[in-house]
N, C-alpha and C positions, 0 to 999 in steps of 0.2 A: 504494500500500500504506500502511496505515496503522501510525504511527510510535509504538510508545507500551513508554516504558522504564519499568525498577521498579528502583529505587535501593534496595539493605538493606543500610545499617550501623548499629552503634551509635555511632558518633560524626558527629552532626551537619555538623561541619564536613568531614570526610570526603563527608559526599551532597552538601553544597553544591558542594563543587569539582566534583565529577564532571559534576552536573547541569549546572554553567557551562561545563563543556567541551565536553558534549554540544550544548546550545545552543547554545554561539560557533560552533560546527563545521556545524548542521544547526539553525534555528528550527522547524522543523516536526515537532520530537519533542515528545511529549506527556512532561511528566518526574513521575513520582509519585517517594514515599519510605518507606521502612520504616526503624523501627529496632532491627528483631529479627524472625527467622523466620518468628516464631507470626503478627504483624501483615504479614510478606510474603505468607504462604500468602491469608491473608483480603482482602487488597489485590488478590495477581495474580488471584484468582477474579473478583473487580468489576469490575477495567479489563484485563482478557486482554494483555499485554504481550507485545511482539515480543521484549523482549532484558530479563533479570535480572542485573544485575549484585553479587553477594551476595558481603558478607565474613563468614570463616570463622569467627570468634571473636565471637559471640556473645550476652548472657541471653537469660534465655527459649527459643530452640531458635537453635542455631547453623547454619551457612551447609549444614552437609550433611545434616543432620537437615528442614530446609526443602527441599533440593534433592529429595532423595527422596520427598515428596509433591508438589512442583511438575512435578516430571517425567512422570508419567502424568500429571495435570490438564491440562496445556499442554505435550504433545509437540514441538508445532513453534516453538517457544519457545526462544531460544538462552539460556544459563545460562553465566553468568561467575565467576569466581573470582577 
């Protein structure tokens, strides 16, 4: 199965960590990054992500405002909070 995460925060250093943990844990995830809703929405549609991991708080469209379009687009698509 192919591996491919979608990181959305607004604070950079925030995706970095995650992305390293993902990594240290499993090399064979594909790590993309948003940093804000509107560029998650445009991003998951390109690379179809197995797992979203989105923080709530936001510009531009915050974590639930993006959820609720990601969600019928990529049903089977796990969404993190």
């Amino acid at each position: 199965m192919r591996k491919v995460a979608l990181l959305v925060d607004d604070s950079r250093v925030s995706r970095m960590m995650l992305s390293s943990l993902i990594l240290a844990e499993d090399s064979s995830w594909h790590v993309f990054e948003a940093g804000n809703g509107a560029e998650a929405v445009s991003m998951a549609e390109q690379h179809q992500p197995t797992l979203i991991i989105l923080d709530i708080n936001m510009p531009v469209m915050d974590g639930f405002e993006a959820a609720a379009l990601l969600r019928p687009m990529l049903p089977k698509t796990t969404l993190l909070f």
